[in-house]
N, C-alpha and C positions, 0 to 999 in steps of 0.2 A: 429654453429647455432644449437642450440637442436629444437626437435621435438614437434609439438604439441601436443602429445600423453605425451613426458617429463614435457613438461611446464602445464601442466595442474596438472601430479601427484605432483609439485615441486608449485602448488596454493593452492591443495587441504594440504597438508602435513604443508603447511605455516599456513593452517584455523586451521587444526589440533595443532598446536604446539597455537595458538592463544587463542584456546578455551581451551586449560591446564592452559591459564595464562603465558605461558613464553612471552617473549618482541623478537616479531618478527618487531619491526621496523612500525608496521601499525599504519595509521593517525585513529582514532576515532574520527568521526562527530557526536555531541548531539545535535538535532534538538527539538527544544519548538513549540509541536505541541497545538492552542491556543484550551482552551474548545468551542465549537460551540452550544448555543441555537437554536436549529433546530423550536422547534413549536414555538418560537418567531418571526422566519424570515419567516416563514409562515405565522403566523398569520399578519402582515406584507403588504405579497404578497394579502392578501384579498382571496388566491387561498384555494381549498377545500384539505384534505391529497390527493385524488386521484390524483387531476392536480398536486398539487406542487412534488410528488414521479416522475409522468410521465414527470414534466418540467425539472427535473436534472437526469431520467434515472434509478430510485432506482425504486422495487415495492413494496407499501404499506403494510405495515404491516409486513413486513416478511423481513430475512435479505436475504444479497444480496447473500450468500451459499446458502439459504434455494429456493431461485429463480431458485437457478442453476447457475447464472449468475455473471460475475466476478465483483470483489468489486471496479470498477471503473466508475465515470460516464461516459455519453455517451463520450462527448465533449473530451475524451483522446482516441478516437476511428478517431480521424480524420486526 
């Protein structure tokens, strides 16, 4: 049984040999992430930018770094 301390330099060296481009054997998932009309589902909701940022957890105007606050909404917090 190797150590965790092994198995970890023996993950990291696999990312390494990955990122050169050699064929370590890893599955690659390509996820179609769809374009999102944000001020049309707002507009929508009839809600004003204030409520519809505070009803999904984002604040207005400003990115979610620039908040400070991680780029996740609330509702992955539960």
């Amino acid at each position: 049984m190797t150590s965790m301390y092994e198995s970890i330099v023996a993950g990291l060296n696999e990312a390494m040999a990955f990122a050169r481009g050699e064929d370590t054997g890893a599955v690659i998932h390509h996820i179609d992430v769809p374009t999102i009309d944000v001020a049309k589902i707002r507009a929508q909701t009839g809600l004003s930018q204030a409520e519809f940022a505070r009803s999904i957890g984002v604040a207005r105007g400003r990115s979610m770094a620039a908040a400070g606050r991680p780029a996740r909404p609330r509702s992955c917090w539960r």
